[in-house]
C-alpha positions as CSV (number, residue, x, y, z in Angstrom):
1,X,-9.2,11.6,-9.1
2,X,-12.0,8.7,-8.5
3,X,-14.4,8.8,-5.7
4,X,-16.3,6.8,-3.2
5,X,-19.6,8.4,-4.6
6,X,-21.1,10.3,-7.6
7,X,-21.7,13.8,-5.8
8,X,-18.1,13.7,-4.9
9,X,-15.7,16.6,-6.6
10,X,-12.0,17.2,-5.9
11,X,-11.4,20.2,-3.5
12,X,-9.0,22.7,-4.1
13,X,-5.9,22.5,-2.2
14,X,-5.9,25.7,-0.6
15,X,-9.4,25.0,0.3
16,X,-8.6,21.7,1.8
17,X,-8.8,23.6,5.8
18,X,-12.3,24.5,5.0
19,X,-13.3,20.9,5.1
20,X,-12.5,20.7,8.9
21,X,-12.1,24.2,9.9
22,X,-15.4,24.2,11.8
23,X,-14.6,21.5,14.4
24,X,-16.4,18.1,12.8
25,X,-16.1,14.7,13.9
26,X,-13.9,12.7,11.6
27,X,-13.0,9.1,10.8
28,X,-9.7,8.0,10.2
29,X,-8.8,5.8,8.1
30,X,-5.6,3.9,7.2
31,X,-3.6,0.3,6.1
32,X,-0.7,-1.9,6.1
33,X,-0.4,-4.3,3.8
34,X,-3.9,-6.8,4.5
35,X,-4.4,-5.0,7.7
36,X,-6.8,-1.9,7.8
37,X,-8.7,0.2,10.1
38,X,-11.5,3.1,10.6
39,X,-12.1,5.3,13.8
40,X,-13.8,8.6,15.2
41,X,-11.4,11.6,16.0
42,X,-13.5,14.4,18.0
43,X,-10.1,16.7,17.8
44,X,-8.6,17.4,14.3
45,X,-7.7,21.0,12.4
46,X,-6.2,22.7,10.0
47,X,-2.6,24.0,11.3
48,X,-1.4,25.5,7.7
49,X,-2.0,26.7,4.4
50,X,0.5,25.8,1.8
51,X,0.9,23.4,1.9
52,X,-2.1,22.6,3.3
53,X,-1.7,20.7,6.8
54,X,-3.5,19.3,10.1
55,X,-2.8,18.2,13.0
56,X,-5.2,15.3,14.6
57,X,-5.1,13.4,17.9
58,X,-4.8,9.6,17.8
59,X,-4.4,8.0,21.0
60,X,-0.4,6.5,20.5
61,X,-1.8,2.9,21.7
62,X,-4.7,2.8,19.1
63,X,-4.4,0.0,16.2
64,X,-5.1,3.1,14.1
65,X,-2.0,4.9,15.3
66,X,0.2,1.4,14.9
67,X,-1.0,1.3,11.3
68,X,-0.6,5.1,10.1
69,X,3.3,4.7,11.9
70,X,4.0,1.4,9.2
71,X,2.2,3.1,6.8
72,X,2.7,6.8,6.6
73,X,-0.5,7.4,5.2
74,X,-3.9,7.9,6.4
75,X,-7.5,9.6,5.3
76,X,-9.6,12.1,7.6
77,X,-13.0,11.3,6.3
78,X,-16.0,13.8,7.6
79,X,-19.2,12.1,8.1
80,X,-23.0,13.4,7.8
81,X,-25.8,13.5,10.0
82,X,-26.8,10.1,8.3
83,X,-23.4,8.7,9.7
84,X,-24.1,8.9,13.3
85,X,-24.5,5.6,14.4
86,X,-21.7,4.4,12.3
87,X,-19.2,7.1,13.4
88,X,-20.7,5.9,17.4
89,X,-19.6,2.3,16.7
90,X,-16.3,2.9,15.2
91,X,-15.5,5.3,17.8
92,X,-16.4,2.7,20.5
93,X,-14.9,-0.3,19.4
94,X,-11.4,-1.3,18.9
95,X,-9.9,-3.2,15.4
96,X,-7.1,-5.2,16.8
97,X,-8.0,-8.5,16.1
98,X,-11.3,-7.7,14.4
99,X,-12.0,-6.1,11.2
100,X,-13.8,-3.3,11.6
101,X,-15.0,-2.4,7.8
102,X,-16.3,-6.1,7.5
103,X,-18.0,-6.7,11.1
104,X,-20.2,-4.0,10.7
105,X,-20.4,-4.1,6.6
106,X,-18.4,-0.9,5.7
107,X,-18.1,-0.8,2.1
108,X,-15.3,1.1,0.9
109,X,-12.5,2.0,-2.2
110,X,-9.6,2.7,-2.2
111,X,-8.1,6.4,-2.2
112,X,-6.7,7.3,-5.5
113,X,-3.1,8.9,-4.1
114,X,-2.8,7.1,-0.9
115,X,-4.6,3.8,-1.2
116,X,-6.3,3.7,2.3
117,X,-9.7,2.9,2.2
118,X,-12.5,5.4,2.2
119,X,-16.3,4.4,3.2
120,X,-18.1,4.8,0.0
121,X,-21.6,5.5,2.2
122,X,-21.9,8.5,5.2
123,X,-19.6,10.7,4.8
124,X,-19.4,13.9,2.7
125,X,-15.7,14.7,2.4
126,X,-12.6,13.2,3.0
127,X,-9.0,14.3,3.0
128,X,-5.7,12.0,2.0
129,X,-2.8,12.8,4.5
130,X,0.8,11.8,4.8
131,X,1.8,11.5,8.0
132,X,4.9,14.4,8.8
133,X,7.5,12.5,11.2
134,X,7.5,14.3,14.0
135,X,9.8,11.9,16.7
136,X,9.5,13.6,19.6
137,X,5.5,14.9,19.0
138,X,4.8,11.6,18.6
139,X,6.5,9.8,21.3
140,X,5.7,12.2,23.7
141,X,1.9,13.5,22.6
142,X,-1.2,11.7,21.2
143,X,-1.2,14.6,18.7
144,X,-0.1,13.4,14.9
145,X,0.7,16.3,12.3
146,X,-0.1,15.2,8.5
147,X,0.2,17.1,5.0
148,X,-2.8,17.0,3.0
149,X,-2.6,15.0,-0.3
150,X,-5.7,15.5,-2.1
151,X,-9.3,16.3,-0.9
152,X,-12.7,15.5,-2.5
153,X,-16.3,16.6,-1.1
154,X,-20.1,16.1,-2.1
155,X,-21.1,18.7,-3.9
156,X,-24.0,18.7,-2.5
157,X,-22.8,20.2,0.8
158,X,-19.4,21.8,0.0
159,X,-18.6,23.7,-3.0
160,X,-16.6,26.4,-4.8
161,X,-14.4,26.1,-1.3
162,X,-17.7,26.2,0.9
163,X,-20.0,24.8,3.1
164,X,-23.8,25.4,2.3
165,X,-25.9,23.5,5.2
166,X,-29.6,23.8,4.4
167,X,-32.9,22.3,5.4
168,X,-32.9,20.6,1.8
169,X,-29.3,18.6,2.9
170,X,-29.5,18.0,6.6
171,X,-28.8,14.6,6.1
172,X,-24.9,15.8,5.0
173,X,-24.3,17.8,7.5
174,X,-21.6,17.5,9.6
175,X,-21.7,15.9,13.0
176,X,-19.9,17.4,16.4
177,X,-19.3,15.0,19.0
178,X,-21.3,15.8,22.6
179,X,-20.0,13.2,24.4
180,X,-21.5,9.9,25.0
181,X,-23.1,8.8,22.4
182,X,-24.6,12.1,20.9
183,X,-23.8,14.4,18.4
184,X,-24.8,17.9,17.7
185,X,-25.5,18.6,13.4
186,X,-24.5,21.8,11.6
187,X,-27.3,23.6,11.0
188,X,-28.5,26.6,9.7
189,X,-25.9,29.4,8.2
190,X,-25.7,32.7,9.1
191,X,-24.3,34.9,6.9
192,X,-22.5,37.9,8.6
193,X,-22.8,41.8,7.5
194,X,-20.8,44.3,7.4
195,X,-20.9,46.5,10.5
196,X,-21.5,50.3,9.9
């Protein structure tokens, strides 16, 4: 499996929740045919196991939704703390008609099992998904339900199926959106003990 950056490793399947167990701030990513597009999602998690799946909202009259629908594909990429004002303006701005990735210079590859694109700067894991038709969900609810395909993090931040947010890597740690404009970080672990 190729990825975006050099710190990135493939995640584990059954691992795959972890990445957005804890609430983070995703962008979504997806194509048809020459047409692409990339926003923020503030509501997205893990709904099973095995095989691993989520459920995400996506606002049914969003350019994003009217791609992953053609498609059936789409990527839930998790951005750092360094991806704040990037994750603002993609979550503010609409791609109909405008390209998002090249009006504000998003560099990006392509997935290796879906071929959506991926940012190859900002974020620090990202999940491939195929969308799970769900007619009446989706005509009815903003609320999309996907399996995951494959899953790749920095290393950095999330291995061996964890996340390890220190003072050394605050720049990769995940953002969790406030509300207008501002975003709180993940920071410090703690680690719980046993109870007598």
């Amino acid at each position: 499996m190729t990825s975006p950056h050099p710190h990135f490793k493939p995640v584990e399947l059954k691992h795959a929740s972890r990445l957005i167990n804890h609430g983070p701030t995703v962008l979504v990513t997806t194509a048809h045919g020459r047409q692409r597009n990339i926003m923020a999602a503030a509501w997205s998690m893990p709904v099973e196991f095995t095989p691993p799946r989520i459920a995400i909202v996506i606002d049914k009259s969003t350019y994003t939704r009217e791609l992953i629908a053609a498609s059936g594909v789409f990527a839930v990429c998790i951005p750092g703390a360094m991806a704040a004002d990037l994750t603002y303006a993609v979550g503010t701005s609409s791609g109909r008609g405008a390209d998002k990735f090249d009006r504000l210079g998003i560099e990006s590859v392509p997935a290796p099992l879906t071929g959506v694109p991926l940012p190859v700067a900002g974020c620090v894991a990202w999940l491939e998904c195929r969308l799970i038709p769900e007619p009446h969900t989706e005509q009815a609810y903003d609320t999309c339900f996907a399996e995951v395909l494959g899953a790749a993090a920095d290393q950095r931040v999330f291995s061996d199926g964890h996340w390890s947010f220190r003072e050394d890597n605050s720049d990769l740690h995940t953002l969790h959106h406030l509300g207008a404009g501002n975003f709180a970080r993940a920071s410090t672990m703690v680690k719980a003990q046993p109870l007598p």
